[in-house]
N, C-alpha and C positions, 0 to 999 in steps of 0.2 A: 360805510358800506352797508346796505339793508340787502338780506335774504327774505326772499318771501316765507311766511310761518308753515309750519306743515297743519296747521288746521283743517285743511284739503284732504290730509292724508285719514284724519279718523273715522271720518266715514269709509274709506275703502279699507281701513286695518281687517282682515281678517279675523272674525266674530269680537266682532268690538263690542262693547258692552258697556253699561251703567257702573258710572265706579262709586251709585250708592252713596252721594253728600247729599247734604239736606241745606232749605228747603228744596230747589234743584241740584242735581248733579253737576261736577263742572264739566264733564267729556259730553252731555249734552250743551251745557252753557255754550260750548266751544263750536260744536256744531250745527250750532241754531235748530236742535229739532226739539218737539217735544217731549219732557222727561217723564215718564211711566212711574217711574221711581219715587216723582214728587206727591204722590196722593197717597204714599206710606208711611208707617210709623215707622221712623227709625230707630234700626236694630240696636236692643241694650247695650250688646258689647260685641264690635269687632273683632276682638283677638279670641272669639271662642270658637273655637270650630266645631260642630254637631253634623258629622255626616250622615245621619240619620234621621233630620229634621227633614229637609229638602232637595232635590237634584237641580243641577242644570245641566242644557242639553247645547252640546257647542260643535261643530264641523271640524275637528284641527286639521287634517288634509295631512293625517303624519303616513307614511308609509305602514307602520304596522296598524296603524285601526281607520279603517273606513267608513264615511258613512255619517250617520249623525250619534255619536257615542256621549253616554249617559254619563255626566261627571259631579263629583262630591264636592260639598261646598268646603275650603280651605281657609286657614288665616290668612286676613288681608291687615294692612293697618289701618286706623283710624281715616276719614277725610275729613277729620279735621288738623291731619301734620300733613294734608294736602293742598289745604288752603291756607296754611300758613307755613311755610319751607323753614320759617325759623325754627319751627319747634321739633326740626330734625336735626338741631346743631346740637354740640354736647351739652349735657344737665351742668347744672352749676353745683358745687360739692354739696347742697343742701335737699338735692331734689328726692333723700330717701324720704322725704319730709311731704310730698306729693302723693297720693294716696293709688296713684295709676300709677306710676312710676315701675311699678314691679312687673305692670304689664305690657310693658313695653316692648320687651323683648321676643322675637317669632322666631320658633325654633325655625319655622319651613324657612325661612328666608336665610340663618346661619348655615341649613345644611344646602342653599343655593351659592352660598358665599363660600362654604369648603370647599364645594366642588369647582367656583369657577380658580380657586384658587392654587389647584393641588392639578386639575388635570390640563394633559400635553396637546390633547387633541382638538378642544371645540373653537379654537382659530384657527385651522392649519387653512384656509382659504386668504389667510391674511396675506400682507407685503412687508417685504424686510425682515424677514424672520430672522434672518443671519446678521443682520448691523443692527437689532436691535431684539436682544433676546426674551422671549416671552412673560419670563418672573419680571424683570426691568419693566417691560410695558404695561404690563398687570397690574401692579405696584404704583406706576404712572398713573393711570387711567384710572384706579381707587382713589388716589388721593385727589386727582382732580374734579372726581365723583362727587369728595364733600364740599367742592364748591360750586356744584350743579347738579342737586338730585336726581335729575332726570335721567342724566348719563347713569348714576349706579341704578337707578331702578331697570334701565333698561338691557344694564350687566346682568343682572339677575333673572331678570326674563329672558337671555339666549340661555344660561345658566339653567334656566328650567326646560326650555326646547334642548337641552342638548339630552338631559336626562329622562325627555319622555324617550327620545331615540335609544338610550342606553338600555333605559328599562320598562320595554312594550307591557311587559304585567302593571308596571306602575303609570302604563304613560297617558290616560287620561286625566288621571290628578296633575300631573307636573305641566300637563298642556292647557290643563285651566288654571295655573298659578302664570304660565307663560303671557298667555290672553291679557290676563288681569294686570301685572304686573310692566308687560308692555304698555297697556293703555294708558294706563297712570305716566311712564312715563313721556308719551307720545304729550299729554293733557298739560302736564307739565312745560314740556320744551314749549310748547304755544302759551303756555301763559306767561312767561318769563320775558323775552325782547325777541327784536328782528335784527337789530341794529348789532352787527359784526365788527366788534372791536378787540385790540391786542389782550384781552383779559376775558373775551370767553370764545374767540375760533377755536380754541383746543378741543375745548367741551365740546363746541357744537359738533366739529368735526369727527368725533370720536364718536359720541352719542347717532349719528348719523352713518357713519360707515358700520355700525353696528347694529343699528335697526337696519340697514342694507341686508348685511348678511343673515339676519334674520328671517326677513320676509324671502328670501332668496332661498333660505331652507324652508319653509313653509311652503313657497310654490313651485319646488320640484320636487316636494312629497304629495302632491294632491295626485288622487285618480279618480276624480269625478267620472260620472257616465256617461256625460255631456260629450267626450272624446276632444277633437281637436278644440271646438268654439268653447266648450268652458273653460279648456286650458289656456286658450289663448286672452281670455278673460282676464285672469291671475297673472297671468306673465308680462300683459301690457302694462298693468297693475307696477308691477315689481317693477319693471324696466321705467318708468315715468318716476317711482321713489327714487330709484338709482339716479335718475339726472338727477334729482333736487343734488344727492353725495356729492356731485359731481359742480354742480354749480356753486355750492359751498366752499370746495377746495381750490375752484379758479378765483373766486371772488376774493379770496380771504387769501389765497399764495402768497402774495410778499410777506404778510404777518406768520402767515402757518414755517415759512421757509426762517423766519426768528425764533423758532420757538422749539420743545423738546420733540417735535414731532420731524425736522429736519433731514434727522439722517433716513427715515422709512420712507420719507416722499421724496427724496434724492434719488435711492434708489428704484423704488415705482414708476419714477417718472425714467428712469434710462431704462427699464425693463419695457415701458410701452415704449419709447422712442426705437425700440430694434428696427432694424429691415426687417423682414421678412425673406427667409431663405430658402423652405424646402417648396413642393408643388402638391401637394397634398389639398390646396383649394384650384387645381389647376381647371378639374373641369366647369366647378362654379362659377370661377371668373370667365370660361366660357359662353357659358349659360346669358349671363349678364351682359357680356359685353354683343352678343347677338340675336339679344331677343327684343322686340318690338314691341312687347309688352312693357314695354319702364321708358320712364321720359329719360332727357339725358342728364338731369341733375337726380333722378329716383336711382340713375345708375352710377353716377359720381357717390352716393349715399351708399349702395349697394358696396361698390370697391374698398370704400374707406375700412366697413365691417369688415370685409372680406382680409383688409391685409391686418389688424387686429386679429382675428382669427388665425391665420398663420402664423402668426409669431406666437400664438397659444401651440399650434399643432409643435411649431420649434424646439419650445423652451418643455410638454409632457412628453416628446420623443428623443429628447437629445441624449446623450450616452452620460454627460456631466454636467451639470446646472447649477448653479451658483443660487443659493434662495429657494423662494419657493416656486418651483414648476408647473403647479396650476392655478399660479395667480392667476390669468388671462378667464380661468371659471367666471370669478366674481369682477373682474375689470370689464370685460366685453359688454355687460349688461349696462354699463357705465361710461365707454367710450364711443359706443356705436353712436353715430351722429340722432340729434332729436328726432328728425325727419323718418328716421328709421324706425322708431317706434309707429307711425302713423303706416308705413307701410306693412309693419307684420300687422297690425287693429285691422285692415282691409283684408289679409289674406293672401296678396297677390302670391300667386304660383312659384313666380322663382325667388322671391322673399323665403317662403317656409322652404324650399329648398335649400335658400342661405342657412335656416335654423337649423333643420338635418344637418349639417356641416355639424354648427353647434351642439348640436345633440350626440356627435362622432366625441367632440373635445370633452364635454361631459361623460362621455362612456368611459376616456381613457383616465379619468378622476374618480372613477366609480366606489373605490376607497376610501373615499374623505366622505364621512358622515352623515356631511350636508346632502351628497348626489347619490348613492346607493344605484339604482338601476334607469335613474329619470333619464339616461339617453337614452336607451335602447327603448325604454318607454315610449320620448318625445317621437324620435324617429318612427316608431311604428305608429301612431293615432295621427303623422304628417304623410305617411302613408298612405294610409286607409283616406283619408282626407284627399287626396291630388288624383289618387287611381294610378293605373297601369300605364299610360299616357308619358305619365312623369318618370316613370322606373330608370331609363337611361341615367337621366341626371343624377338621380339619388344611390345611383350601382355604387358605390365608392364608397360611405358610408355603411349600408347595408352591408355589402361583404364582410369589412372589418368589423364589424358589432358582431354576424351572425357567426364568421368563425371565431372571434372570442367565448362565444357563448356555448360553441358544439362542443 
């Protein structure tokens, strides 16, 4: 079974950057564009970090710092344990006998590793948290880290986005360890294979619902001033990474349902499979079903989102939920048929009126780390966006956001 490479994806990663190998870089290698980087001398040594030599200036799009914010240069590792994976396996009992040896070790990336290790919170967007409990999968996902770099490197990069969120005073540094450490290992996955077999769907699958939920918190913390169209920018963005998530785990299913990942896709998979119960999208599927505006497959496309959605509204309003209750945040961007990313890219009227909905189910996960205030956000610049025209349709949403908010 072949997946297509996410090569696609590093040019849209949000401030993707030169990951600085010589003579070329490989994340430009990979990208076919010209490296900047190759007509420099490269840096004596990697692992020194001088914040005081030079700045760079990167966009994180985090909630507490907007804008284009001025960030210090950090330890990174070498690339050249980038261009050779072996030389991130363990030392052989002789290697005190290597004269770098001693410099091997990065603090910034241990104290990335404590925190992804010790705290409860920065998957609570995940599935199965209840059949398979978070040390167990941590634990999982580590060890199968050392048989796919990529995946750990890019444990460590949400590891660093969770902590620019935690700590706004620190969170430029940690969201340029995020950048760097994502790229790499975005650079990585593409250089490795395409070819999905019972010995690496784990990884890939893991390493990808992980940069999901990454990019996923990245762009419902952007407040560009661009308002609706630059959002809608980032988020078509996200929602196109998400199918790839998405097409990895249909392709590779019979393998992935053999393997320790099992019981959390068992579950996910009965948790999208619900009906849909209460009417909370009753007057959208109005909208939809009697506007003239949508062909009749734009609005079989429309529906499908729609009852997704409702069994999100089910499972963050129900009295008792079994698992996690806002998984539907991070699956919706992932089940919504492909078709339906082309329809929010055009804008059409009662599309972003669909999203307002989602911008409702967002408000009601406002507590999870990831989402913070991005409903009431969304809903207000799909506002501003459609006009007073539109207010019928959107009354529903609106109400509930603004009296939570009074």
């Amino acid at each position: 079974m072949t997946v297509r490479p996410l090569s696609w994806l590093i040019s849209s990663l949000p401030n993707h950057q030169c990951d600085e190998g010589h003579p070329v870089c490989l994340l430009c290698t990979l990208s076919e564009r010209d490296c900047s980087y190759a007509s420099q001398s490269p840096p004596e040594n990697f692992l020194t970090s001088d914040t005081s030599s030079h700045e760079q200036s990167i966009s994180p799009g985090d909630n507490h710092s907007q804008g284009v914010v001025t960030l210090p240069d950090i330890t990174v590792l070498t690339a050249a344990s980038l261009s050779n994976p072996d030389s991130l396996k363990s030392p052989s009992i002789n290697s005190h006998q290597d004269p770098t040896f001693d410099k091997a070790i990065n603090l910034n990336h241990m104290e990335l590793l404590i925190h992804l290790t010790f705290d409860k919170e920065m998957f609570n967007l995940g599935a199965g948290v209840e059949v398979y409990p978070s040390s167990r999968s941590l634990a999982f996902a580590l060890n199968t880290g050392l048989e796919s770099p990529y995946l750990l490197y890019q444990l460590l990069a949400f590891s660093a986005r969770h902590l620019a969120f935690m700590h706004p005073e620190s969170s430029a540094s940690y969201l340029h360890q995020a950048v760097t450490l994502q790229t790499r290992a975005v650079s990585l996955f593409n250089a490795t294979w395409a070819e999905v077999d019972q010995s690496n769907c784990v990884a890939m699958l893991l390493f990808s619902s992980i940069l999901g939920h990454h990019l996923l918190a990245d762009t419902l913390a952007k407040r560009d001033s661009g308002g609706l169209d630059a959002f809608m920018t980032h988020y078509v963005q996200c929602l196109e990474m998400h199918r790839g998530i998405y097409t990895v785990a249909s392709t590779a299913w019979p393998l992935l349902m053999e393997s320790e990942l099992e019981p959390i896709l068992s579950w996910s998979s009965r948790f999208n499979s619900r009906p849909p119960i209460g009417n909370h999208c009753q007057r959208i599927r109005e909208l939809v079903d009697g506007t003239d505006g949508l062909g009749r497959e734009d609005k079989d496309v429309c529906r499908l989102a729609i009852q997704y959605l409702q069994v999100g509204f089910d499972a963050v309003l129900a009295k008792e939920e079994q698992g996690n209750r806002f998984q539907m945040i991070f699956s919706w961007t992932m089940l919504a048929p492909p078709e339906f990313t082309g329809l929010l890219a055009s804008k059409r009227p009662e599309v972003l009126v669909l999203l307002g909905y989602y911008a409702l189910l967002l408000h009601y996960g406002r507590i999870m780390w990831q989402v913070g205030d991005a409903g009431a956000y969304i809903l207000g610049i799909i506002v501003d966006y459609l006009g007073p025209e539109w207010d019928h349709w959107l009354e529903y949403p609106r109400e509930r956001i603004t009296k939570d908010l009074e």
